[in-house]
Phi, psi and omega in degrees: 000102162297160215289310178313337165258006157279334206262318178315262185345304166301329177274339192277008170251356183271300166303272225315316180292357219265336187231026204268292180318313197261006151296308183297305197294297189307320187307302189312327196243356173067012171234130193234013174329251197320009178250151177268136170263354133323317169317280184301334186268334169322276191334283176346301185298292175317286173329285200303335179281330176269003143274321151347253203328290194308311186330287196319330158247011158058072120230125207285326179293261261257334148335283177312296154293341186249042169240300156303330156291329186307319190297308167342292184286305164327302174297312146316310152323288172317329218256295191279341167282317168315312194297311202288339185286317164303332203269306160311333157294317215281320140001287195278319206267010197276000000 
């Protein structure tokens, strides 16, 4: 294995985990208060343009990891528009 594809592998394990933590503490806690959702369409954004660049230059590390960060970030999304609508009912019905 040559050193680019060791530093490939660390980022690409590095991105896929980068947002692993914080899917688990909101699943758990059913609160996404605290993520900016700024944040998250960053990422997003940020992720879909370093899949361009990879597709465009065919490296499968920058390709990869950021088609598992985007799913991340995605999912994250998803997690903070359910929660905060729930939480705001839950608000409202008090």
């Amino acid at each position: 294995m040559i050193l680019t594809d060791v530093f490939g592998f660390i980022a690409f394990f590095t991105s896929v985990i980068g947002l692993l933590p914080q899917i688990i503490k909101a699943t758990q806690t059913r609160s996404t208060q605290d993520i900016s959702m700024a944040m998250l369409i960053n990422y997003l954004i940020c992720s879909i343009a370093w899949i361009i660049y990879g597709s465009c230059s065919n490296s499968i590390f920058v390709l990869s990891s950021n088609l598992l960060g985007s799913l991340s970030s995605l999912t994250l999304i998803f997690l903070k528009l359910s929660f905060d609508k729930e939480n705001v009912n839950v608000v409202n019905n008090d």
